[in-house]
C-alpha positions as CSV (number, residue, x, y, z in Angstrom):
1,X,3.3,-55.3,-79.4
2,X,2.4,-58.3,-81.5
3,X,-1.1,-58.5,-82.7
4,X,-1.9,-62.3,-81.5
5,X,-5.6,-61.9,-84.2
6,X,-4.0,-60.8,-87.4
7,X,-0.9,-63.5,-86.7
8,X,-3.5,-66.4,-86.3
9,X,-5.8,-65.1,-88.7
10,X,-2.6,-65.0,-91.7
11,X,-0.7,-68.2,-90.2
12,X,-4.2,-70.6,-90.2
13,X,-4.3,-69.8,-94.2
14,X,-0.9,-70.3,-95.0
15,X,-1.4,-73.8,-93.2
16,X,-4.4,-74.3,-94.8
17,X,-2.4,-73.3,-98.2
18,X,0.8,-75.8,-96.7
19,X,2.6,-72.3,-97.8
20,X,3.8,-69.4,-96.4
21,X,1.9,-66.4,-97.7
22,X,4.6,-64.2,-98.2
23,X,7.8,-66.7,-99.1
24,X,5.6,-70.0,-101.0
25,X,8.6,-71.9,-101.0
26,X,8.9,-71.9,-96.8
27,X,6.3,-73.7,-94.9
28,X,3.9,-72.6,-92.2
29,X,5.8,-72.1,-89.3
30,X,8.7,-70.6,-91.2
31,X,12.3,-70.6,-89.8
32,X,11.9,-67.2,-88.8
33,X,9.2,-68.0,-86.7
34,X,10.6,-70.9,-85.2
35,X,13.7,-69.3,-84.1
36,X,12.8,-65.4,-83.6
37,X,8.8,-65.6,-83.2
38,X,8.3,-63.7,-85.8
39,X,5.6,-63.7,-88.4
40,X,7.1,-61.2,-91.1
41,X,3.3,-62.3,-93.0
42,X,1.3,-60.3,-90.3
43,X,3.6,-57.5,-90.7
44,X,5.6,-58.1,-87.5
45,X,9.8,-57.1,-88.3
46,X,13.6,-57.8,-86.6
47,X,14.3,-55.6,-85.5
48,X,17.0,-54.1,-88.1
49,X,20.8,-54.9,-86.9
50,X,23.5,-51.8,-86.0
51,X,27.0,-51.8,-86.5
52,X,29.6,-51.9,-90.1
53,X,28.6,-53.6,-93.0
54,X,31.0,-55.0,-95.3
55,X,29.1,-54.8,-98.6
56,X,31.1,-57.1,-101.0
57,X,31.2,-59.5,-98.4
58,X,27.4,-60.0,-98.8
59,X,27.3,-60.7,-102.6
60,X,28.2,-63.8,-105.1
61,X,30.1,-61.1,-107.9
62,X,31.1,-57.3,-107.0
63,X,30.9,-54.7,-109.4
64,X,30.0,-55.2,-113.0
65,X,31.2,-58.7,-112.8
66,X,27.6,-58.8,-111.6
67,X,26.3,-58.5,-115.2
68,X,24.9,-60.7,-117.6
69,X,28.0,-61.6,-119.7
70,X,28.5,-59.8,-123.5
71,X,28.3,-63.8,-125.6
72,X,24.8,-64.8,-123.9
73,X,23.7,-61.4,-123.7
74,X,23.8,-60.6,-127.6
75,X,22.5,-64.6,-128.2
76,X,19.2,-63.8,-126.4
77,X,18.8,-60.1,-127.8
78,X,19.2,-61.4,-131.2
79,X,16.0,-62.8,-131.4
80,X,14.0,-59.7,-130.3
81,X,12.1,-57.6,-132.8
82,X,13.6,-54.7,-134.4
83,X,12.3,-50.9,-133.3
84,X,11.4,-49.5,-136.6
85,X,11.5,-45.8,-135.5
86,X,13.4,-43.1,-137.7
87,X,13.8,-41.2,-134.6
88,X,15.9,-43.4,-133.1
89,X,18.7,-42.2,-134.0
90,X,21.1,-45.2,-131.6
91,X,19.3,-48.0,-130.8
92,X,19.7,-51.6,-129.0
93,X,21.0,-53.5,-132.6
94,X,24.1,-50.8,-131.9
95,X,25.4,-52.5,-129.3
96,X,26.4,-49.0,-127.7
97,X,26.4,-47.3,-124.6
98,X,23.0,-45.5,-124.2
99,X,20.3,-44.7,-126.7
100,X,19.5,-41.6,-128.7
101,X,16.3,-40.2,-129.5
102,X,15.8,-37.3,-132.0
103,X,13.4,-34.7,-130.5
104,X,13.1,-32.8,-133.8
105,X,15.3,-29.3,-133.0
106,X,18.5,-30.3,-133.4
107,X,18.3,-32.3,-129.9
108,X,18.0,-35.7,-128.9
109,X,17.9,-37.4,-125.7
110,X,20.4,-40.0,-124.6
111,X,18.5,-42.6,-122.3
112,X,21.2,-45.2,-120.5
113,X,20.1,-47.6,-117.0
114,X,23.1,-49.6,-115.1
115,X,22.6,-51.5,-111.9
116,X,24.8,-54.4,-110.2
117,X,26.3,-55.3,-107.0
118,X,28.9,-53.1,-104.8
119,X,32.2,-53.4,-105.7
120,X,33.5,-51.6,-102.8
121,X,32.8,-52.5,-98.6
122,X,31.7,-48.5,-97.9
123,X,27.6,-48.0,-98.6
124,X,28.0,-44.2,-99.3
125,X,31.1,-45.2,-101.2
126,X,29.0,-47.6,-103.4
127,X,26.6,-45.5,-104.0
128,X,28.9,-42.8,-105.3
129,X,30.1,-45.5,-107.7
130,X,27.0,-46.4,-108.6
131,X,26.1,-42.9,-109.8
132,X,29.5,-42.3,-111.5
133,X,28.9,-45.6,-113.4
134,X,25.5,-44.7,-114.6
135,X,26.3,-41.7,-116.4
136,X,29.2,-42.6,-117.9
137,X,27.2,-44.1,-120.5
138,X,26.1,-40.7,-121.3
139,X,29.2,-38.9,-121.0
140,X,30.9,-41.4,-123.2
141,X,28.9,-40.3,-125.9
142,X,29.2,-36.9,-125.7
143,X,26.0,-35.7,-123.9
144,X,25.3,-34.1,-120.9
145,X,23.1,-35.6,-117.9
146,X,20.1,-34.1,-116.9
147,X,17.6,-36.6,-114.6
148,X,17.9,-39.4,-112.9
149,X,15.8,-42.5,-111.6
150,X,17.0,-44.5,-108.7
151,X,17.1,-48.1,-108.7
152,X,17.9,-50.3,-105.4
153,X,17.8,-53.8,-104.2
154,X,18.2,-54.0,-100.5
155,X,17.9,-57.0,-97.8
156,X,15.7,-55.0,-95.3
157,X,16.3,-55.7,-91.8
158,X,18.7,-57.9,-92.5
159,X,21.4,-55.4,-92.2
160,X,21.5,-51.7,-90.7
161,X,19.6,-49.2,-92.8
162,X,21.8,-47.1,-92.2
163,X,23.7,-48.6,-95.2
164,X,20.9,-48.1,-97.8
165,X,20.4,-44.3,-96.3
166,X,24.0,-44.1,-97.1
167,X,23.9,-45.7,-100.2
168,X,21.0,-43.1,-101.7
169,X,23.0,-40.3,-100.0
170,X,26.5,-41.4,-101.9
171,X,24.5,-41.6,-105.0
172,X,22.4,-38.1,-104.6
173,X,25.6,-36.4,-103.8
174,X,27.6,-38.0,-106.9
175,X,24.6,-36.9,-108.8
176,X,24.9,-33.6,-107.4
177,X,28.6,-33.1,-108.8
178,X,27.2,-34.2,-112.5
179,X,24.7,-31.6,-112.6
180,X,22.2,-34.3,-112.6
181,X,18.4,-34.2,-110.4
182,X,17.3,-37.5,-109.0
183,X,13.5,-36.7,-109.7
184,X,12.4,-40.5,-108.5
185,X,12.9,-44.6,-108.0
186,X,12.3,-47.7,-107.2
187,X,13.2,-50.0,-104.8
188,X,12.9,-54.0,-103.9
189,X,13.4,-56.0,-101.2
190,X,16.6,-58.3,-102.4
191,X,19.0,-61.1,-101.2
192,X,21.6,-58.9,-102.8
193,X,22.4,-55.7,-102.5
194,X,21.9,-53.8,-106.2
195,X,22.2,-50.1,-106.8
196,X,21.8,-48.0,-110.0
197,X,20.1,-45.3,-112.1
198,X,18.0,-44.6,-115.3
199,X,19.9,-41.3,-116.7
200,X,18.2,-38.9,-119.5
201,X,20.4,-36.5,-120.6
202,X,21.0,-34.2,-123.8
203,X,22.7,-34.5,-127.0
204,X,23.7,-32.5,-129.9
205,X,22.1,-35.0,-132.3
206,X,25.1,-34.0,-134.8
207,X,27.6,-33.8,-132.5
208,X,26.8,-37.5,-130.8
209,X,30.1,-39.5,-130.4
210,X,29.3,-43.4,-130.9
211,X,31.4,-46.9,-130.5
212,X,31.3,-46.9,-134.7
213,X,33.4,-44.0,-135.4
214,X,37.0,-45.4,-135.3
215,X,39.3,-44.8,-138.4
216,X,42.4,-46.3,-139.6
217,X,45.2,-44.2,-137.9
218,X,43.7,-42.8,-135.4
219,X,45.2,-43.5,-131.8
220,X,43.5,-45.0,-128.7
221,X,43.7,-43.1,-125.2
222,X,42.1,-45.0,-122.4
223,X,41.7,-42.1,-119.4
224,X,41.6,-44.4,-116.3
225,X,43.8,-47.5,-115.0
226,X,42.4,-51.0,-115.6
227,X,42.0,-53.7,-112.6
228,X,39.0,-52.4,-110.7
229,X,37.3,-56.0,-110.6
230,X,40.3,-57.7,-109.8
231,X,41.3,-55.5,-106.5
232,X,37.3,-56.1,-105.8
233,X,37.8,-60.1,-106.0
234,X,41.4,-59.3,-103.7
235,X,39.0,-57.7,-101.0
236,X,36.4,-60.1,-100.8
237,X,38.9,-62.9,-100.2
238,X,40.9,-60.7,-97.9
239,X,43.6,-60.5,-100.4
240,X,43.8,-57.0,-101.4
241,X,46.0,-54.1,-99.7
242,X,44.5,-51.0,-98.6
243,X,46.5,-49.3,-100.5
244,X,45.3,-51.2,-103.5
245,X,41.5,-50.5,-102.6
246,X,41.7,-46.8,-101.8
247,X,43.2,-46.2,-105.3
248,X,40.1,-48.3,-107.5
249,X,37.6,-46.7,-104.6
250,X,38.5,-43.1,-105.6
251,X,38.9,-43.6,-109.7
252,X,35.5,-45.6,-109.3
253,X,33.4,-42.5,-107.9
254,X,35.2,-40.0,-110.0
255,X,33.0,-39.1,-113.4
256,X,34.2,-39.6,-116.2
257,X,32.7,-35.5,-116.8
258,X,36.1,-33.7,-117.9
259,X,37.6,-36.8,-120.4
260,X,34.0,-36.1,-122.2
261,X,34.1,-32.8,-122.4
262,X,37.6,-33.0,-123.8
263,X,36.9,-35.6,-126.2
264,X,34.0,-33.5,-127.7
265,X,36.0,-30.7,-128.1
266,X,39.1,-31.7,-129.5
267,X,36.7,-33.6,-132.1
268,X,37.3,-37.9,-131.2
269,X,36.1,-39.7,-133.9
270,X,34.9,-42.7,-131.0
271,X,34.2,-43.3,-127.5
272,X,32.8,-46.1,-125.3
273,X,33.3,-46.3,-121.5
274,X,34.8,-49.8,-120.2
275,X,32.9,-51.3,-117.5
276,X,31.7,-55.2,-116.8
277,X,32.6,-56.6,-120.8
278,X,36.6,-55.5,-119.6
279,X,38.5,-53.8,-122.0
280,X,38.8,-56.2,-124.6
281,X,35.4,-56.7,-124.7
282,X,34.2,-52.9,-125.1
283,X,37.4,-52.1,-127.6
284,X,36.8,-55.3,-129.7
285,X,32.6,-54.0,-130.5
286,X,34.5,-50.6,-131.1
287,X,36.2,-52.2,-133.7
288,X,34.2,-54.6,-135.3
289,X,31.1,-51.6,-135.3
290,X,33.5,-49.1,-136.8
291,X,34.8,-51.7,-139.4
292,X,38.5,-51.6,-138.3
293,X,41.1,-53.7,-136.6
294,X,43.5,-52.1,-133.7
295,X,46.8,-52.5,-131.9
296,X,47.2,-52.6,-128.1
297,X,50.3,-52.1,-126.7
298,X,50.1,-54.2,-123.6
299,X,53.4,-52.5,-121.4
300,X,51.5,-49.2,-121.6
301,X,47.5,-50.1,-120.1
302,X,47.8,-48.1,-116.8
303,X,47.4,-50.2,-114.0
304,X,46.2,-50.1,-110.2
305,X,48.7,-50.6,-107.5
306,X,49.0,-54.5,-106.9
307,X,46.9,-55.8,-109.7
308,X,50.2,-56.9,-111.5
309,X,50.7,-58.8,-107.5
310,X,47.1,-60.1,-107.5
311,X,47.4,-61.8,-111.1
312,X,50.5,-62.9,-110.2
313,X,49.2,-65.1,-107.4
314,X,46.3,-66.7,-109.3
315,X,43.6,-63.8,-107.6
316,X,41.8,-63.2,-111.0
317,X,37.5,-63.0,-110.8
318,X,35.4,-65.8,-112.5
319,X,34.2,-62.8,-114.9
320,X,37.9,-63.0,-116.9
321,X,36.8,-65.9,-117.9
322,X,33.5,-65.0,-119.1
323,X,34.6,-62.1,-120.8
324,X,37.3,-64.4,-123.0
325,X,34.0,-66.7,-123.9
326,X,32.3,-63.6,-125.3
327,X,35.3,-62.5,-127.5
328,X,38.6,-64.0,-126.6
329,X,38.6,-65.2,-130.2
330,X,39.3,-61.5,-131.6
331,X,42.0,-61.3,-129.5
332,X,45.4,-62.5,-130.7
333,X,48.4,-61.9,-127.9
334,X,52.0,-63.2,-128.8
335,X,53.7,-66.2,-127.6
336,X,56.0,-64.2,-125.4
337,X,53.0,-62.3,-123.5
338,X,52.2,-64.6,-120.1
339,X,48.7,-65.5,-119.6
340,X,48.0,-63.4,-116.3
341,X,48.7,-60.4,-118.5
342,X,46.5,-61.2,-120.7
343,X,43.8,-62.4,-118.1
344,X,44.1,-58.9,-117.2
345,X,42.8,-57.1,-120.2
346,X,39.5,-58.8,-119.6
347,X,39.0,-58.2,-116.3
348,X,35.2,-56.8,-115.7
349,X,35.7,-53.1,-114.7
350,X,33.4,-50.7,-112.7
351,X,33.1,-47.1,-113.5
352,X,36.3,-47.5,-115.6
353,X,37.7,-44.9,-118.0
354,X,36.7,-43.8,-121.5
355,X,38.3,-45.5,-124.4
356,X,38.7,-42.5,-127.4
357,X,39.8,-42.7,-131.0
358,X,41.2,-40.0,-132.1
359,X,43.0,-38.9,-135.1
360,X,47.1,-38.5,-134.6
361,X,47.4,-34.9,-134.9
362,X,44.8,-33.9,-132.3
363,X,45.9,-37.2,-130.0
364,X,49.0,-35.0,-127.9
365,X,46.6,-32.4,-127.3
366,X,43.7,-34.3,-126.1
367,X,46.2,-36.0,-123.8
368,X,47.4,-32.9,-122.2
369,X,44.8,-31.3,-122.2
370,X,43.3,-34.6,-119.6
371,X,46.8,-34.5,-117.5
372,X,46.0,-30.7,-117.1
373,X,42.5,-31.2,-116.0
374,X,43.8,-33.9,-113.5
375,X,43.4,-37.2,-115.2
376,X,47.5,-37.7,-114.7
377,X,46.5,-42.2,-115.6
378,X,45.2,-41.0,-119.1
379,X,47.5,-43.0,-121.4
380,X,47.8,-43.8,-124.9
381,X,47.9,-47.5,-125.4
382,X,47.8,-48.2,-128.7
383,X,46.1,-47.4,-132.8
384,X,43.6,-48.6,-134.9
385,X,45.9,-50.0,-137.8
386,X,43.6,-50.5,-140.6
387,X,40.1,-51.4,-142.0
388,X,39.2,-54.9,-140.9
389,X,36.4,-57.4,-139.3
390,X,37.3,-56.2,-135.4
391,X,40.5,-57.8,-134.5
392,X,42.8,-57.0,-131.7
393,X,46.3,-57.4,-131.8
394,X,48.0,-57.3,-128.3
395,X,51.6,-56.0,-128.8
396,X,54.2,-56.2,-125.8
397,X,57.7,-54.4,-125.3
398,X,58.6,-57.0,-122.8
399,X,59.3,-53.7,-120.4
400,X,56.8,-54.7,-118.0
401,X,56.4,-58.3,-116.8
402,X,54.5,-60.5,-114.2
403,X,56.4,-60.0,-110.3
404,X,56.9,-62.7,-108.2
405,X,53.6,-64.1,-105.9
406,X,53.4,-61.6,-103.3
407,X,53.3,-63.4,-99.4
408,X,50.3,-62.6,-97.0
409,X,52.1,-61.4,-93.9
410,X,48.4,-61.6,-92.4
411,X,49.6,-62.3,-88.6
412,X,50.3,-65.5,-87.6
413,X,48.6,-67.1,-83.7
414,X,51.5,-67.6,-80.7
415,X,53.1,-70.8,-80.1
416,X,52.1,-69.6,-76.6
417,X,48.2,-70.0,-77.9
418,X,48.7,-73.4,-79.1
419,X,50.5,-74.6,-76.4
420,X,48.3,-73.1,-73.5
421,X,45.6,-74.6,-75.8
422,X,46.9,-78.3,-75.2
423,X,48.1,-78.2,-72.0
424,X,44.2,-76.8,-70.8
425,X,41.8,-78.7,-72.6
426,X,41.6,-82.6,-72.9
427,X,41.7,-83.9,-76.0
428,X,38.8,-84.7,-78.1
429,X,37.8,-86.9,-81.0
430,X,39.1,-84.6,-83.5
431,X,39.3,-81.3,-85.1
432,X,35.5,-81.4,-86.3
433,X,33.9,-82.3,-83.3
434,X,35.9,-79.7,-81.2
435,X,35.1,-77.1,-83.5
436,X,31.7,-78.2,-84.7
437,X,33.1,-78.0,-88.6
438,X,32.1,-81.4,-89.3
439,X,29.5,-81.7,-92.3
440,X,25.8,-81.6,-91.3
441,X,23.9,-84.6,-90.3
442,X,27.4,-86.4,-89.7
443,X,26.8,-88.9,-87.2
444,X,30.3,-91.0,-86.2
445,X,30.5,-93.5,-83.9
446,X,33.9,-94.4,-82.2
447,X,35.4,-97.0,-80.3
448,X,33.5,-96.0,-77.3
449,X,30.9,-96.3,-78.4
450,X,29.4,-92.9,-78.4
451,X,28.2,-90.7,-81.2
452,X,29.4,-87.4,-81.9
453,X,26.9,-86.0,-79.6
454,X,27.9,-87.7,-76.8
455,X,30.9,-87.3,-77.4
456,X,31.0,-83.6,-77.6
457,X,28.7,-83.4,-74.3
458,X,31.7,-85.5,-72.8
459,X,34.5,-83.3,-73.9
460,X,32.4,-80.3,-72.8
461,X,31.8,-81.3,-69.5
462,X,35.7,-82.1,-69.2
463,X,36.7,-78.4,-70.6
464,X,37.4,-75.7,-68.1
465,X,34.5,-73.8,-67.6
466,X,33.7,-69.9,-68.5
467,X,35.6,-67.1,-70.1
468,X,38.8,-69.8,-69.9
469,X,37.4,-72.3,-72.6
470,X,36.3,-69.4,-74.6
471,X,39.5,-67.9,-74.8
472,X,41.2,-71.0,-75.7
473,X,38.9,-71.7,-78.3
474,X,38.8,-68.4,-79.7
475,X,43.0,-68.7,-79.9
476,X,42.5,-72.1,-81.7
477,X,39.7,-71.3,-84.3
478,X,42.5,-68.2,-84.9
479,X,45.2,-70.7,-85.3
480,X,43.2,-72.9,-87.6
481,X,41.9,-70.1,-89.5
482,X,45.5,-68.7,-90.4
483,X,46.8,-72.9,-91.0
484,X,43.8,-73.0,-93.7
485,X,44.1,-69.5,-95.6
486,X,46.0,-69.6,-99.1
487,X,49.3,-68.1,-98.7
488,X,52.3,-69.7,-100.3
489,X,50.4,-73.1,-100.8
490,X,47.3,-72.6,-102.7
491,X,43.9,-73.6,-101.2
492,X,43.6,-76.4,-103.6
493,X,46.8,-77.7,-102.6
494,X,45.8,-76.9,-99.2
495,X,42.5,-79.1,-99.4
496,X,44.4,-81.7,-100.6
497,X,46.9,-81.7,-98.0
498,X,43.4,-81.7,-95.9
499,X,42.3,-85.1,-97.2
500,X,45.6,-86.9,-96.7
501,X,45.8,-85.9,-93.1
502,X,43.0,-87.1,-92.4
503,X,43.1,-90.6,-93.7
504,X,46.5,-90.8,-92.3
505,X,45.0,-89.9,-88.5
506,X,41.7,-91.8,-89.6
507,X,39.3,-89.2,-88.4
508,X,35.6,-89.7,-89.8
509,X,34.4,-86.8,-89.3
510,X,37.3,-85.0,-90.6
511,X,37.3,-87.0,-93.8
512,X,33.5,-86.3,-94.6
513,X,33.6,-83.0,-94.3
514,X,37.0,-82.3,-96.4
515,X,35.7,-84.4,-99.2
516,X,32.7,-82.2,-99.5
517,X,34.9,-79.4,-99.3
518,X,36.7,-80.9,-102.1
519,X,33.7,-81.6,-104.3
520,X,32.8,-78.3,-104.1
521,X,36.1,-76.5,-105.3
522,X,35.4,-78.9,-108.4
523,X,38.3,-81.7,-107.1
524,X,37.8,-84.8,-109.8
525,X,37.4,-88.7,-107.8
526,X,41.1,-89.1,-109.2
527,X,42.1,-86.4,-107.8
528,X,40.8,-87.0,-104.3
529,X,42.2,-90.9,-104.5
530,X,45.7,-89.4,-105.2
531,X,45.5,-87.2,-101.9
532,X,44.0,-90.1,-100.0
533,X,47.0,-92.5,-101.3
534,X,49.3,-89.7,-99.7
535,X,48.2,-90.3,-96.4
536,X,48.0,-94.4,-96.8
537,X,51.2,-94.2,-97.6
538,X,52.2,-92.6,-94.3
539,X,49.7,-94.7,-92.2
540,X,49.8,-98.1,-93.6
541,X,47.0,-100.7,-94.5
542,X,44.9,-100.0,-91.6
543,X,44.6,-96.5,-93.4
544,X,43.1,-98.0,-96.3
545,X,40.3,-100.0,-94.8
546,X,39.6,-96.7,-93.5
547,X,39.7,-94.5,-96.7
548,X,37.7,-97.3,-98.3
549,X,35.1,-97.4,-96.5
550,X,34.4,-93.8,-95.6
551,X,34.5,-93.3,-99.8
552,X,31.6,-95.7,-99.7
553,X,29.4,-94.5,-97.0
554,X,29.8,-90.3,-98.4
């Protein structure tokens, strides 16, 4: 029951204040209470929604894309104060993993904290990943876990709880299987959904395996395939196969627990894990900490199912890019290598592999030793080659090359639905109006006279009434949804295409809203002229006028 004195007590201040008490930058009433009466500042909730969720559906990156990228990150660190403590024995001017403190005895902690978005739709899934992530860090220097401290961001109530109790339960069981006790947390209420953990763990302080301990010679085995971020990106678009997403899903959530107790005892020189910086990234502050340059052979990276597909069709994450800003320039690939492969070798991973240096003679053993334990993707993919400033050489055999674009065969709507759909319902104005896509605040006025308004209150009195019009509009929006998605033709080509159709038919509407569309994918006025003169070019003069003087009132 709503307590009428506590709402009218809290919303006559935050009118008074001309601010809502609990969100400053919404007024008093807020659109929640508008629309729900609900005052969230009295304490009164939603009631929190059931049903799936599909978690990298509700966040801007998945995964470790998520992360603050390696270039900016180092430019603001750089200008922090030193920690002038002998007993940090591995500290934040590394650049490594975790940090180790020496606790006198021959021990030392190793202290490591990862959050970011989900990278996979599952919540118990996620949080499974999100525990494997965190103490990889650890594990990738040698130690062992021992405690761990929550961390979560979570919309409340704006979708089930049930997907942050799975979340915590995916993360205490993953925990679990590491040996490690979740003694605690913290959690806030966020847009996005974040998950994580603080992990202390245990260290031989003379037996502590860093990113600086590469030598010339010794080879490089990387224990888990690379394309995690880019299957992520593939899902949130609806691009990726299930096939494709199974496969990262269950390398994601497994620790990386056996490759570091292997790597310790078969004596590896170095180790980092490769997460969000991609491979490239993490290998090229291997080598420029251990003072050495390396060969990577590309034909032999171990790859997830479809990635080579994905890259292929142009379905390559934003954070590619970010990571080649950060240290593209230590990278130097060969003319003959094409540039999706090497897009892919900086592709943000999450819960990827370790990357070990090891010295030749112990290299064939180490690699068994991983197939034997189960790690079958563990693969040798190249050598540091000499002392140097960091450099990577990418090397290819030409034995593996980019496919062919792989075709969606994502189902296509019936003739039968489009015809039944024009035979039933009059026409109308045009696409935007009968669908209500048309940009907000667009008010057109036709030759008869009538706004948009009225003329959708028109065309809905003339529809069929009931479950009919439903159905037929439900079969349209499908056909309309499938016309638009990127298959063959790309969806820039596809927007473009957009923009000349609708000059040609001379739809306002239509026009004002595919313009913003293409302003927002980043098309240049030149650009958007060119597709327009496509469509005058069918149409004729009267076209122009048109095109002309839509440009000037948008």
């Amino acid at each position: 029951m709503i307590n009428m004195e506590r709402r009218q007590r809290v919303m006559q201040r935050s009118i008074r204040l001309g601010h809502c008490i609990c969100d400053a930058k919404q007024p008093c009433p807020c659109p929640l209470f508008k629309e729900k009466n609900i005052c969230s500042c009295a304490g009164e909730r939603l009631e929190s929604p059931t049903g799936k969720v599909r978690l990298t559906k509700l966040v801007e990156k998945a995964g470790c894309a998520s992360k603050i990228d390696q270039a900016f990150l180092k430019q603001v660190l750089a200008g922090l104060p030193a920690i002038d403590d002998p007993r940090v024995l591995v500290g934040v001017p590394a650049g490594d993993d975790a940090g180790i403190y020496d606790m006198g005895n021959g021990q030392a902690l190793v202290q490591t904290v990862d959050v970011f978005t989900p990278s996979v739709d599952d919540p118990y899934i996620f949080g499974q990943v999100a525990a494997a992530n965190s103490v990889s860090d650890v594990y990738a220097m040698g130690g062992t876990p021992l405690t761990a401290l929550s961390i979560v961001g979570f919309p409340a109530r704006m979708i089930p709880d049930e997907a942050l109790f799975q979340i915590l339960a995916g993360g205490i069981d993953k925990m679990k299987e590491a040996g490690c006790a979740i003694i605690g947390g913290h959690s806030i209420n966020d847009a996005e959904i974040k998950a994580g953990f603080a992990v202390t763990g245990l260290i031989d302080k003379n037996r502590v395996i860093t990113n600086a301990g590469a030598r010339p010679g010794d080879v490089l085995i990387l224990t888990k395939p690379l394309g995690t971020g880019i299957v992520a990106f593939a899902a949130q678009i609806d691009r990726a196969r299930p096939e494709s997403t199974k496969a990262t899903a269950q390398s994601m959530a497994s620790l990386n627990k056996t490759a570091s107790e292997l790597m310790v005892r078969f004596g590896a020189h170095a180790c980092t894990d490769v997460t969000g910086f991609s491979l490239m990234g993490h290998l090229a502050e291997m080598a420029r900490s251990s003072g050495v340059d390396v060969q990577v052979v590309w034909d032999e990276l171990p790859l997830f199912e479809g990635v080579l597909e994905y890259a292929a069709a142009g379905i390559l994450p934003g954070a590619i890019e970010r990571n080649k800003e950060s240290c593209g320039d230590r990278v130097v690939a060969p003319d003959g290598l094409a540039q999706e492969m090497v897009d892919i070798c900086f592709d943000a991973q999450t819960s990827g592999g370790l990357l070990i240096a090891i010295e030749p003679g112990r290299a064939a053993d180490l690699l068994q030793a991983l197939h034997d334990r189960g790690l079958s993707a563990a693969t040798t993919i190249g050598k540091v080659t000499a002392p140097g400033s960091g450099l990577i050489r990418l090397e290819t055999t030409g034995r593996r090359v980019i496919p062919a674009p792989i075709i969606d065969e994502a189902p296509q709507p019936s003739q039968s639905s489009i015809i039944n759909y024009q035979s039933s319902v009059p026409e109308v104005p045009c696409c935007a109006d009968a669908l209500g896509r048309a940009a907000p605040g667009v008010q057109t006025q036709g030759q008869d006279g009538l706004g948009t308004q009225g003329r959708d209150a028109l065309a809905t009195a003339a529809r069929p009434a009931g479950s009919e019009v439903d159905a037929i509009k439900a079969s349209f929006k499908q056909f309309l949804s499938a016309a638009g998605t990127p298959r063959n033709l790309d969806a820039y080509t596809k927007q473009a295409m957009a923009i000349a159709l609708s000059v040609a038919l001379r739809c306002e509407p239509c026009l004002k809203m595919h313009l913003k569309n293409a302003r927002s994918k980043g098309f240049t006025p030149e650009e958007i002229d060119e597709a327009a003169w496509m469509g005058i070019s069918f149409a004729g003069s009267p076209a122009m006028v048109f095109y002309e003087q839509a440009k000037s009132q948008s």
